[in-house]
C-alpha positions as CSV (number, residue, x, y, z in Angstrom):
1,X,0.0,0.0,0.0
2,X,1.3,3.5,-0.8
3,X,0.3,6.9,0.3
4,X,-1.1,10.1,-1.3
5,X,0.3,13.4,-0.1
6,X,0.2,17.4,-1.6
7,X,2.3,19.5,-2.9
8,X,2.7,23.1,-3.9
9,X,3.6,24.4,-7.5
10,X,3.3,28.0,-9.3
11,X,0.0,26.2,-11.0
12,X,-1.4,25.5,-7.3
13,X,-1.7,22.4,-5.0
14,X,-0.4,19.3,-7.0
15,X,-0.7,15.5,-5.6
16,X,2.1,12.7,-5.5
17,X,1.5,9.1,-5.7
18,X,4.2,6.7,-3.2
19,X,4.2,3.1,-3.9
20,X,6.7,0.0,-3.6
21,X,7.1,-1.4,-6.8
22,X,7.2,-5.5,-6.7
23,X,11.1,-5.5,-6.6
24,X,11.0,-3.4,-3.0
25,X,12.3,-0.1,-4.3
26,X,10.0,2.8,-4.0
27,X,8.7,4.9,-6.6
28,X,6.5,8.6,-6.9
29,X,4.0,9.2,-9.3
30,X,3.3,13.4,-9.3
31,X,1.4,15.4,-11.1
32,X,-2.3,14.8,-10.5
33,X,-4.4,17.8,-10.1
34,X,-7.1,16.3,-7.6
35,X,-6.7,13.7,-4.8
36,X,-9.3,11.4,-6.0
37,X,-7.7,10.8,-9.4
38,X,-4.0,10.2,-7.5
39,X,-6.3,8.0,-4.9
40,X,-7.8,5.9,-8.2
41,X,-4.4,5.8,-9.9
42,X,-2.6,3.8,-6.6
43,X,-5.9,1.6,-6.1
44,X,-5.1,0.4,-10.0
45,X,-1.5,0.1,-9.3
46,X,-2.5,-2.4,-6.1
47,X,-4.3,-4.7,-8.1
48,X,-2.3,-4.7,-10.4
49,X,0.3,-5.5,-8.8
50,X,-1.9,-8.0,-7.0
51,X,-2.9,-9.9,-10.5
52,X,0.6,-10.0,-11.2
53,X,-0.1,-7.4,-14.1
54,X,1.7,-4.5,-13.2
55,X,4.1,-2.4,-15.4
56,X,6.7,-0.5,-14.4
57,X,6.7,2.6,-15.9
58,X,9.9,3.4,-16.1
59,X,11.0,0.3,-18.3
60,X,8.6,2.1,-21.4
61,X,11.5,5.2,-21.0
62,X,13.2,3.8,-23.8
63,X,13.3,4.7,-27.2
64,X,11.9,2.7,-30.1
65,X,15.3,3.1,-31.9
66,X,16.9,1.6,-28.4
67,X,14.1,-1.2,-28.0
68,X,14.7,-2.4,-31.7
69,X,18.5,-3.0,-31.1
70,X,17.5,-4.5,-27.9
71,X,15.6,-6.8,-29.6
72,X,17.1,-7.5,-33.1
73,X,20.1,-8.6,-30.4
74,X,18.1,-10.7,-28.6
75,X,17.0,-12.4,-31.9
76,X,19.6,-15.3,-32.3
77,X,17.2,-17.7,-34.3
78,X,17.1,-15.1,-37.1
79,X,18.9,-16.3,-40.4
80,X,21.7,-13.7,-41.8
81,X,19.6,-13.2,-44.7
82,X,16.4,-12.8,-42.2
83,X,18.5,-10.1,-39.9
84,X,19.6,-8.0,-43.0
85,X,16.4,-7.6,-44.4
86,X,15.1,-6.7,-40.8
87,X,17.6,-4.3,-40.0
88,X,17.5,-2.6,-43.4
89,X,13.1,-1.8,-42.7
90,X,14.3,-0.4,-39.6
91,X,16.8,2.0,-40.7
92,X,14.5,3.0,-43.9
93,X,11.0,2.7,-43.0
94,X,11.1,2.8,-39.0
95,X,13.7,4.7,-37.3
96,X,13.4,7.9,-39.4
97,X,9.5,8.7,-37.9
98,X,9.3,6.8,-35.2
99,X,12.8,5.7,-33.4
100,X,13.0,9.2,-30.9
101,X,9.9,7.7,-29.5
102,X,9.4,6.1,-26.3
103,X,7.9,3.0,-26.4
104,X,5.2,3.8,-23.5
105,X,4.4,7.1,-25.6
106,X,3.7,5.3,-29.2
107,X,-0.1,5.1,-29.4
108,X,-2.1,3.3,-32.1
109,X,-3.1,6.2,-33.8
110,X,0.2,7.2,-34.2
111,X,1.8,3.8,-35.2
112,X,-1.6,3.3,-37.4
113,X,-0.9,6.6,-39.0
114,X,2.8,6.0,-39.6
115,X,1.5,2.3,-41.5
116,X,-1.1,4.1,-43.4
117,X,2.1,6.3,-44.6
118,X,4.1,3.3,-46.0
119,X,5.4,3.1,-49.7
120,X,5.2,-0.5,-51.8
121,X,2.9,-3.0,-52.4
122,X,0.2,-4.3,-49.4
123,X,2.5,-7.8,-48.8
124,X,5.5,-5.2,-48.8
125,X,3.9,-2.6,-46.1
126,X,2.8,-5.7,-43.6
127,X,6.4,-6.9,-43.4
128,X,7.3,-3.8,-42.6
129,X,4.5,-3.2,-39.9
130,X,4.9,-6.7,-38.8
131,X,8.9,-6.0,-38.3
132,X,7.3,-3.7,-35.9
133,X,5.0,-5.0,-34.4
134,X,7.3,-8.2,-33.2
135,X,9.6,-5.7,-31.5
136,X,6.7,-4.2,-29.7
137,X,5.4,-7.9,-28.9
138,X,8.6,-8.7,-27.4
139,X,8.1,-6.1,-25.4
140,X,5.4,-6.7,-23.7
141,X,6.3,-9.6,-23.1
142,X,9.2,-8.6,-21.6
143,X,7.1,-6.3,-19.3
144,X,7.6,-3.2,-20.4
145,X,4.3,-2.4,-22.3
146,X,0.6,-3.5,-21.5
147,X,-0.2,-4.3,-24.9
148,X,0.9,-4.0,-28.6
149,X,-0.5,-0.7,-30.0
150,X,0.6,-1.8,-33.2
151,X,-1.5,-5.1,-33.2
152,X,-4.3,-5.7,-36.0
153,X,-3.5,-2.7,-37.5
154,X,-6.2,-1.3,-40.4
155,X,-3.6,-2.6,-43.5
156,X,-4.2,-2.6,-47.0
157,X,-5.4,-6.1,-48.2
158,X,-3.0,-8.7,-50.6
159,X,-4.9,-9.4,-53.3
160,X,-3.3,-12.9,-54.5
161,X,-1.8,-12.6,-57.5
162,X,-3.0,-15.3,-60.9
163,X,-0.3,-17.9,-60.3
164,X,1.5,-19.3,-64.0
165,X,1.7,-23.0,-64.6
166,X,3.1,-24.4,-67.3
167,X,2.5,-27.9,-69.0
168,X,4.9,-30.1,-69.9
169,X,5.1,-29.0,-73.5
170,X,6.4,-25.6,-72.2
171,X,8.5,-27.0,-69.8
172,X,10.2,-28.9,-72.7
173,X,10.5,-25.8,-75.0
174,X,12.0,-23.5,-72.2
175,X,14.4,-26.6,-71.4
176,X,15.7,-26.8,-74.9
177,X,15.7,-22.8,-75.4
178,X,18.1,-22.5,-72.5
179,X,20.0,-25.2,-73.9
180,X,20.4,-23.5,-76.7
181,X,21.9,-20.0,-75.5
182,X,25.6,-20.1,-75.1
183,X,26.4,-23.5,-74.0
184,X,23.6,-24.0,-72.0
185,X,23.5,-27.9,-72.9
186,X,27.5,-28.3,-72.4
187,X,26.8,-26.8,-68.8
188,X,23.9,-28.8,-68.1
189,X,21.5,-25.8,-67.7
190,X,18.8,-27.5,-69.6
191,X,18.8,-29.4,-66.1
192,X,18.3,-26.9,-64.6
193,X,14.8,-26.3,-65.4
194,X,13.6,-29.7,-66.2
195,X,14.9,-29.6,-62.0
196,X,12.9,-26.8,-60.8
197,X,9.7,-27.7,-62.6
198,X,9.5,-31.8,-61.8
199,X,11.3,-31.5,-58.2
200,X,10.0,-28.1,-56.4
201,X,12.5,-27.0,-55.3
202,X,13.7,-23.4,-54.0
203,X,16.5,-21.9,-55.9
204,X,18.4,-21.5,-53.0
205,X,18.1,-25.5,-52.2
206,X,19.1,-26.1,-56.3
207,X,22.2,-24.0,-56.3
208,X,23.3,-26.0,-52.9
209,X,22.3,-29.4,-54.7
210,X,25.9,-31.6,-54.5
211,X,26.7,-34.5,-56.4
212,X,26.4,-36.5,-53.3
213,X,22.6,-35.4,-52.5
214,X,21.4,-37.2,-55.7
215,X,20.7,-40.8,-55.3
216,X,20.1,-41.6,-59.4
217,X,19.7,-45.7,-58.7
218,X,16.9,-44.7,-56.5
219,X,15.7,-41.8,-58.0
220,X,16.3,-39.7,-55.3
221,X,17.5,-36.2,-54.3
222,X,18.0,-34.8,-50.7
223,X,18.4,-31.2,-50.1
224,X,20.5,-30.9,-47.4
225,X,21.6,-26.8,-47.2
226,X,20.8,-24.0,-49.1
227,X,22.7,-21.2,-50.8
228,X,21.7,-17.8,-50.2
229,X,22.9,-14.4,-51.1
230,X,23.4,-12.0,-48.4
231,X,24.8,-8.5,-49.7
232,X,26.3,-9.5,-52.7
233,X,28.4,-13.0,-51.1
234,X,26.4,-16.6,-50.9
235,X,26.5,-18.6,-47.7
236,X,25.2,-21.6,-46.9
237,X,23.0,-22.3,-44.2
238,X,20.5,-25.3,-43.4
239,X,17.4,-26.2,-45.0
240,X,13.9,-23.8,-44.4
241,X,12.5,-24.6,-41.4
242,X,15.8,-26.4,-40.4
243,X,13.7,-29.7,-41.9
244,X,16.2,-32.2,-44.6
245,X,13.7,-33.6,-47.1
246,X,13.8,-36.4,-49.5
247,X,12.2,-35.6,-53.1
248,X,11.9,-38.1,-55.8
249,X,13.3,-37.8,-59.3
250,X,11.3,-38.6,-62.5
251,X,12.8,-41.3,-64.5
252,X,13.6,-39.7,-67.7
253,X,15.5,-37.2,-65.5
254,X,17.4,-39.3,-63.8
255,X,18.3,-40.5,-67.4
256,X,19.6,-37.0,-68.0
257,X,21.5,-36.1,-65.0
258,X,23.5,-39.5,-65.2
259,X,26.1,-38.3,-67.8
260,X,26.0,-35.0,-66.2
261,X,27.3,-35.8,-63.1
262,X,29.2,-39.0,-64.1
263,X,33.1,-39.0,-62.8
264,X,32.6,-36.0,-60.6
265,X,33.6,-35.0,-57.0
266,X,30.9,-35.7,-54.6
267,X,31.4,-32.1,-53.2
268,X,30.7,-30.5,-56.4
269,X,28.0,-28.6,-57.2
270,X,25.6,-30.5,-59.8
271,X,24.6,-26.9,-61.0
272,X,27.6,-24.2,-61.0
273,X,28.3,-20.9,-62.4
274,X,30.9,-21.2,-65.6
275,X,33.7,-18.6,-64.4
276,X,33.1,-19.5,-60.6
277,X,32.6,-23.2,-60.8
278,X,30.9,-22.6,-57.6
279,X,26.9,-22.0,-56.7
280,X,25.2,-21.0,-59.3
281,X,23.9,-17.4,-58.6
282,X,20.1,-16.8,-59.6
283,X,20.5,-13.7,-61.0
284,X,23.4,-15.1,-63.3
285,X,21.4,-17.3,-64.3
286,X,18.4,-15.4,-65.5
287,X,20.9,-13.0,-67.0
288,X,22.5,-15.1,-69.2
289,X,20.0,-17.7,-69.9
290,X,16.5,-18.1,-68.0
291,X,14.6,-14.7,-69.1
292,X,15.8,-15.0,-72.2
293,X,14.6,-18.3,-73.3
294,X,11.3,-17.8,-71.4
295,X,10.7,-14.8,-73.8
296,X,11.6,-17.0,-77.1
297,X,9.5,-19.5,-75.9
298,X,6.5,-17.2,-75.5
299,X,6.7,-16.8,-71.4
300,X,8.2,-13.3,-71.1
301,X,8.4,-12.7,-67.3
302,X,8.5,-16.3,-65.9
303,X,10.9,-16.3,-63.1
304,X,12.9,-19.2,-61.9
305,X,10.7,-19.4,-59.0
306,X,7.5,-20.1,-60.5
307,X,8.8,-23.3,-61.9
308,X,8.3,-24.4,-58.4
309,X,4.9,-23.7,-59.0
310,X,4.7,-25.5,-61.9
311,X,5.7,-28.5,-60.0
312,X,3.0,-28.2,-57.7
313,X,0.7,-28.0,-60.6
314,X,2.0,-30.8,-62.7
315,X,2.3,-33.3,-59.8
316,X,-1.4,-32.7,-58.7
317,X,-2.5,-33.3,-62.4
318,X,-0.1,-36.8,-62.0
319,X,-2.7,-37.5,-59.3
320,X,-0.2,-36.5,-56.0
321,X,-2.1,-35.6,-53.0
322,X,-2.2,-32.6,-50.8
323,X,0.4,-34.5,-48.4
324,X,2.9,-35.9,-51.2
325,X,2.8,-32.0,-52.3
326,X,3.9,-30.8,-49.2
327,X,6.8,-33.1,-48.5
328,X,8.0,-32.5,-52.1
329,X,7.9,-28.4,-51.8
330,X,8.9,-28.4,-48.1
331,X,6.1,-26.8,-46.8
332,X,5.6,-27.0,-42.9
333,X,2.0,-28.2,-43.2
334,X,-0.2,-29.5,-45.4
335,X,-2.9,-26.6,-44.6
336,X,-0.1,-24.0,-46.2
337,X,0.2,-26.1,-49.3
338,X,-3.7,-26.2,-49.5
339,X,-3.7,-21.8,-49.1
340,X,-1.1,-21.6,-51.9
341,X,-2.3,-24.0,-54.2
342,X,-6.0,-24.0,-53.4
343,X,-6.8,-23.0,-57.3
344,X,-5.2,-26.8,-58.5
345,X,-6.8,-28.9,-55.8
346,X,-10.4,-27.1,-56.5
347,X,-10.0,-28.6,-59.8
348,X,-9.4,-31.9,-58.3
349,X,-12.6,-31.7,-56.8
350,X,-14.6,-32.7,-60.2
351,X,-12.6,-35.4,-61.1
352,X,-13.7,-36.7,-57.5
353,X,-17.2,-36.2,-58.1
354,X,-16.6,-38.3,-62.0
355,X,-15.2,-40.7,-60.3
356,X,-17.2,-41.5,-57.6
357,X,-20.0,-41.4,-60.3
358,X,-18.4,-43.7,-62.5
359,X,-17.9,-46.2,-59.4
360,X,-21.1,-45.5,-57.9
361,X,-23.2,-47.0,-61.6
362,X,-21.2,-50.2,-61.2
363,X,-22.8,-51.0,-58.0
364,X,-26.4,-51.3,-56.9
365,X,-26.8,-47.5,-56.7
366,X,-27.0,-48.0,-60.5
367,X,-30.6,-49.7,-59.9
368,X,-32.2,-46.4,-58.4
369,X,-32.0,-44.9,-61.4
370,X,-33.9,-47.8,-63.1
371,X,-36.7,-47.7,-60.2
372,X,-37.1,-43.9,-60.8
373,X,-40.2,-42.2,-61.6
374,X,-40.6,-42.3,-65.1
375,X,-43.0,-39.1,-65.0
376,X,-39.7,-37.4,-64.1
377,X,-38.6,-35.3,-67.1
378,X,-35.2,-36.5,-68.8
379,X,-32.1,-33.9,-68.0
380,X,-31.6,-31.7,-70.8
381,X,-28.5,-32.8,-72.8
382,X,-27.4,-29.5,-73.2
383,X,-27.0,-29.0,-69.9
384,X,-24.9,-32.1,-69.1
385,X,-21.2,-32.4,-69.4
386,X,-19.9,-34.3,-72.0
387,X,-18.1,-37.8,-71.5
388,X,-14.6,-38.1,-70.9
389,X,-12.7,-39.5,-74.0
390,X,-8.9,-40.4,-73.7
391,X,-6.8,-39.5,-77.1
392,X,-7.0,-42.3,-79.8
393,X,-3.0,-42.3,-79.9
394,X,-0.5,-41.8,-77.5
395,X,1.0,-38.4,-77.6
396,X,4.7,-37.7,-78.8
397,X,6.8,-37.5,-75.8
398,X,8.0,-33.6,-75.4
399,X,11.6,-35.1,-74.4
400,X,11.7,-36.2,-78.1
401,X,14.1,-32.9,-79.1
402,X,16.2,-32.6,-76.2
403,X,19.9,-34.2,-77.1
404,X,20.5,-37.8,-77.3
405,X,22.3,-39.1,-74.5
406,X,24.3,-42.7,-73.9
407,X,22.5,-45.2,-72.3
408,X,24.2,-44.6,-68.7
409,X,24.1,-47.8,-66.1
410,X,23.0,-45.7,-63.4
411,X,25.6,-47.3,-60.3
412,X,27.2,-45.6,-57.9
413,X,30.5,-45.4,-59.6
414,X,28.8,-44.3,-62.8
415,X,27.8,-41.3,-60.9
416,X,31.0,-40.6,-58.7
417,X,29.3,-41.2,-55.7
């Protein structure tokens, strides 16, 4: 319990607040202009200090600017590539308006006013607000702040973008157009995006990708690290989510990777950059090769990245489940993979509903439509869908045009593993 007691200023009689704060040592509270409100002020300081909810107002003296070193120190889990992007919102979207202000003076007006501010695209201005706003979580948690004034803020919606997916004709065309710029067979780059459209994987996770991660006599590949490029230099660092994942390898592609990795060093990169012979940078690689052959094929724009999506799309057409499409992309749950891709399993939700009805009239079910009321009018053809009919002749293969290649034995010494 504390105690209320006057005081005289030039403005007239003033009232301080005495408490003991939960650590022993005592604190004042002045300032208040009548006796009842410094009366109602200690009464909510004793229970909250009771309910264990108390805040010690002294601990919100610090400056944002402060608080977000405090806190991107305290942040050992973050990747390099992570902390550099973090610290680079802070020094250009956050510090500049709001860093001189203490953290128990930032309101939600003024944080919502500052986000309403923001430059860039909606997914670009919640990053930044979210930088913020886990700064501001920590600390409350730290107990420092009552709450987050810069939780749920009023942000501009992300309208989700038309995803591309290609088919496997594509594929094959943009395959053989890199192939055909300078080298691009000779340095196995044609691999390179017959790998990122039938294996989804990252381009960080395919520039790490050794000769010892593929597995060709089980048609296997393992990505074990990733490459990532950090202000201009790559490093390697582990998997996302920290998670190694096994991924299996279409036949005809093992096929192709055989003589491309045969009699190499395990520790080699199966995809490497021509001067460096190290990881193969992304940007080098659309540079010299990717965004040109995606316009000569008719795909201007296609980055290397949507061939993951193309995976997605062309193993779910296979017939691969939700679940086999996770553990191929790496997602952490199968509920993410169903919000990304929900537009290619929707579609699989018709071929259920043939299916079930092409099962359902080979069983008894069929005999309800025989008993049926033959007063009830016949559907109206042109309202009905149209049987499914498989092509008369098998298609040609798409891999037809791509260079011949020697009929590998695929053996561990074949592929210097």
């Amino acid at each position: 319990m504390g105690s209320v007691k006057p005081y005289e200023t030039a403005n007239g009689r003033r009232y301080r607040v005495q408490y003991r704060k939960p650590d022993q040592k005592n604190t004042t509270k002045r300032g208040f202009t009548t006796k009842k409100a410094a009366e109602l002020f200690l009464a909510t300081v004793d229970v909250d200090m009771s309910q264990g909810r108390y805040i010690d107002p002294s601990l919100a003296k610090v400056t944002l600017a402060q608080w977000l070193k405090t806190w991107l120190d305290a942040r050992g889990d973050l990747r390099a590539t992570t902390r550099s992007r973090v610290e680079s919102i802070i020094e250009t979207h956050i510090k500049p308006e709001l860093g001189d202000i203490k953290i128990g003076s930032l309101t939600r007006l003024r944080i919502q006013e500052w986000a309403s501010g923001l430059p860039g695209a909606p997914a670009t201005v919640r990053k930044t607000v979210n930088v913020l706003s886990g700064a501001l979580r920590f600390a409350v948690e730290d107990g420092r702040l009552a709450n987050n004034p810069a939780h749920r803020l009023r942000l501009p919606k992300v309208v989700k973008k038309v995803r591309r997916y290609l088919n496997h004709e594509q594929v094959a065309a943009l395959a053989r157009a890199v192939g055909d710029i300078s080298d691009g067979y000779q340095h196995g780059y044609h691999l390179t995006v017959l790998t990122l459209a039938y294996c989804g994987l990252r381009w960080g996770e395919l520039s790490g990708l050794r000769i010892m991660d593929l597995d060709l006599a089980q048609a296997r590949l393992t990505v074990r690290q990733t490459v990532v490029a950090d202000r201009g230099y790559q490093r390697i660092e582990p998997p996302k989510d920290y998670e190694q994942r096994t991924i299996p390898i279409p036949a005809f592609l093992c096929r192709l990777l055989a003589p491309h990795i045969a009699g190499r060093s395990p520790e080699e990169p199966v995809f490497y950059g021509i001067r460096t012979r190290s990881w193969l940078r992304n940007h080098v690689f659309r540079v010299g090769w990717f965004d040109r052959a995606a316009t000569e094929t008719g795909i201007k724009g296609l980055t290397p990245h949507e061939m993951r999506h193309t995976a997605a799309s062309l193993a779910v057409s296979a017939g691969a489940n939700v679940k086999a499409v996770q553990r191929m992309l790496g997602h952490a749950s199968a509920a993410i993979t169903l919000d990304v891709y929900s537009d290619l399993f929707d579609e699989d939700l018709d071929k259920v509903a043939v299916s079930l009805d092409q099962v359902a009239m080979k069983t008894s079910i069929a005999q309800l439509l025989a008993n049926s009321d033959p007063l009830e009018p016949e559907p109206d053809p042109a309202l009905t869908s149209a049987p499914l009919s498989l092509p008369a002749a098998v298609r040609r293969s798409p891999w037809d045009d791509l260079p011949a290649l020697p009929d590998a034995q695929i053996t561990g010494a074949s592929i210097g593993v």
